[in-house]
N, C-alpha and C positions, 0 to 999 in steps of 0.2 A: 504494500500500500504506500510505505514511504517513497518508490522508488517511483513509482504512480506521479505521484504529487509533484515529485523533482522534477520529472522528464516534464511535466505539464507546465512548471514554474518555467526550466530553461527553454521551451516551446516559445510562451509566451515571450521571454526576455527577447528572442532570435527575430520573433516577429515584429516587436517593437522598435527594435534597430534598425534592420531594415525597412520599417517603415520611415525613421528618423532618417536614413542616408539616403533613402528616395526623395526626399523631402527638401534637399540640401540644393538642387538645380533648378533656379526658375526660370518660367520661361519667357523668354521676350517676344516681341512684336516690331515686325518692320514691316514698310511699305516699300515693296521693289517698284521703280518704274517700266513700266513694257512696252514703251511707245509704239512696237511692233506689232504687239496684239491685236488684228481688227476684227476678230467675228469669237462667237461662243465657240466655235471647233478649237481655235489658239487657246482660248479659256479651261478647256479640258484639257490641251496637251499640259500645257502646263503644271494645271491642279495635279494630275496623272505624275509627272515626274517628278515634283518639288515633293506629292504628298507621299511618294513614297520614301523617300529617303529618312534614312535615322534621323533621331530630333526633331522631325517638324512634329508638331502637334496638329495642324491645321492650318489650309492655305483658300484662300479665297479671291478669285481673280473677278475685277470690277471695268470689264472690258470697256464702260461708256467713258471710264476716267483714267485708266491705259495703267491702273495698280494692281499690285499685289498682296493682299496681307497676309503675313505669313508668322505665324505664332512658332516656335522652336526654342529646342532647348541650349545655351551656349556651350554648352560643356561638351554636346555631342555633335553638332555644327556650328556652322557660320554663316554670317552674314554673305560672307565669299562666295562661300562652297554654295549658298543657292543660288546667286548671281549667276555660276558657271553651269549648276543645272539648266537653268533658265536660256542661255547662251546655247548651250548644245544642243538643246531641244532646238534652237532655231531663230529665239526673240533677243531681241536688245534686253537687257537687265540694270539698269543702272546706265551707269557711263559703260558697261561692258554690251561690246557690240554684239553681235549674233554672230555663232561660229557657222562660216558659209557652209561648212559638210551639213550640220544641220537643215539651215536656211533651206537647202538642197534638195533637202527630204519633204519640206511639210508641202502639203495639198498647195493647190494655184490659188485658191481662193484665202489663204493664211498667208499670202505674198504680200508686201506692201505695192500699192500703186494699183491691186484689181479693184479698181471701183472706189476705190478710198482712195481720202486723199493724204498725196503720197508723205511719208515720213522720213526725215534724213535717217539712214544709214550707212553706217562703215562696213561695208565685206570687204 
């Protein structure tokens, strides 16, 4: 029975810690810019790549005002590392241009200049 009790006591203790060292990364919030992004299809790729990656919590793309918000944790990314997700997928992120092997791949209709008006880019 004593040994009952114990394993129960350090059960708890284990769990408690680990609740406390979970507890120790908060998570921030930024707005990427994507001036790239013109239609809900870019809105998906996006969301698709940035939401999978470790650390985000949740990313939200606001295609009529060309953001990003993206909640993550700093301890497991960066601010960077989704600038260059966002980059490889195909869009401007920031001051980081769109990487052209990307750009390359998305549909005609996620190009800048089909029918929108057009946005400077650097490839």
């Amino acid at each position: 029975m004593k040994l009952k009790a114990a394993r129960m006591m350090g059960l708890t203790a284990l769990v408690g810690l680990l609740a406390l060292g979970c507890g120790q990364t908060k998570a921030e919030t930024a707005d990427v810019s994507i001036n790239t992004a013109v239609c809900n299809l870019c809105a998906n790729r996006i969301e698709t790549a940035v939401g999978a990656m470790e650390g985000v919590n949740k990313v939200q793309v606001d295609i009529e005002n060309h953001l990003a918000h993206v909640t993550f944790h700093s301890a497991r990314t960066s601010l960077a590392a989704i600038e260059t997700m966002i980059s490889e997928v195909g869009y401007s992120a920031n001051d980081k241009p769109a990487d052209p092997m990307g750009y390359a791949k998305l549909p005609g209709c996620c190009k800048v200049g089909r029918g929108q008006e057009k946005v400077n880019m650097e490839l």
